[in-house]
C-alpha positions in Angstrom: 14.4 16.8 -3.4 14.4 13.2 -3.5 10.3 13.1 -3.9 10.5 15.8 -6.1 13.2 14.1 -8.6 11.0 10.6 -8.3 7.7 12.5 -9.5 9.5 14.1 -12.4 10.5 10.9 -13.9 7.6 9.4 -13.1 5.2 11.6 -14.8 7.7 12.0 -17.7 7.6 8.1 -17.9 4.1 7.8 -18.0 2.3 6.4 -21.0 -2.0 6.2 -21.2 -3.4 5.4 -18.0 -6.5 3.8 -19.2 -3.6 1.6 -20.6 -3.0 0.4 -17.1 -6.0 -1.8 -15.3 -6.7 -0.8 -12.0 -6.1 -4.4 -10.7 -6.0 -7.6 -12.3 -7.5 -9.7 -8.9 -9.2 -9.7 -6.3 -6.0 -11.5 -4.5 -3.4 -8.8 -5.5 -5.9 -5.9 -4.4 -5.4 -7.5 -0.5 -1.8 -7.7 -1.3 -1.4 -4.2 -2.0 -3.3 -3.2 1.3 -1.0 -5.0 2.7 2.0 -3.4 1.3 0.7 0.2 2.2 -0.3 -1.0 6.0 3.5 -2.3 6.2 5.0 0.8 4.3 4.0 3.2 6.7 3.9 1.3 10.0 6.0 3.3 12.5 6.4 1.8 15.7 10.3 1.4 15.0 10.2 4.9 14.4 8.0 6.6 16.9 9.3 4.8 19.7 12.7 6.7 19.5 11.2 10.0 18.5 8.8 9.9 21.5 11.8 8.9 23.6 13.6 12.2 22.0 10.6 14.8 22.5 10.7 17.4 25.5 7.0 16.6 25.8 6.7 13.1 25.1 2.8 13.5 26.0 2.3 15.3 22.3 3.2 11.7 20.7 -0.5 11.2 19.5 -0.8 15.0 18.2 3.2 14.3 16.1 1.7 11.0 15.0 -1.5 12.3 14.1 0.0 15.2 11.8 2.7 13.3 10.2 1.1 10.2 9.4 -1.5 12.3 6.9 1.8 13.5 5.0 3.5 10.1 5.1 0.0 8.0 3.5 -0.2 10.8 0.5 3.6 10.9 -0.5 3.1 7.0 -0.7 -0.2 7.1 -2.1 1.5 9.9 -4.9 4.6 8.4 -5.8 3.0 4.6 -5.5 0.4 5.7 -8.0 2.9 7.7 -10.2 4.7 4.8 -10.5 2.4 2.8 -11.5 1.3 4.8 -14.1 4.9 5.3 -15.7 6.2 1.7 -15.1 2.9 -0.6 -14.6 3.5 -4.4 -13.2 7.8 -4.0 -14.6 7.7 -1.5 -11.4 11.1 -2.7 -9.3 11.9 -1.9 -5.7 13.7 -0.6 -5.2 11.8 2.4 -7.1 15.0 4.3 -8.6 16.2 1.0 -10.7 13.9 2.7 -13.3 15.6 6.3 -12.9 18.4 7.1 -15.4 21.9 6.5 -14.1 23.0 9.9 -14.1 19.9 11.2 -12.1 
């Protein structure tokens, strides 16, 4: 619901995307990498779900499904914002949400 609510004000937010450059340097292009490859680290988190599975030897198949879901709802909702909010975009995300959302 959460993901669902963010997209909806995103999109209804957005203004002309060929308004928006696609990036203004080289340096801030590295910097988002960066971002994304620290956003969806997991070791934090797969640690205690492997320690939690009845088969803890499935650990690469669970990774390997649910990381594909994780790096597009990111990649969505990253770009969405973008698009609706540009370089004002906050963190956390829902500063830009109306209050009575």
């Amino acid at each position: 619901m959460c993901v669902l609510t963010t997209m909806y004000y995103s999109i209804s937010m957005a203004s002309n995307l060929s308004d928006r450059p696609a990036w203004k340097s080289i340096h801030g292009l590295f910097r988002m990498i960066g971002v994304c490859i620290y956003s969806v680290k997991g070791i934090g988190v797969i640690l205690p779900i492997e320690n939690h599975m009845r088969r803890p030897q499935y650990i690469s198949t669970v990774v390997q499904c649910g990381m594909p879901i994780v790096v597009i709802l990111v990649t969505v909702i990253g770009f969405f914002g973008y698009w609706a909010w540009g370089e004002e975009c906050r963190s956390p995300f829902t500063t830009h949400m109306p209050s009575y959302t």
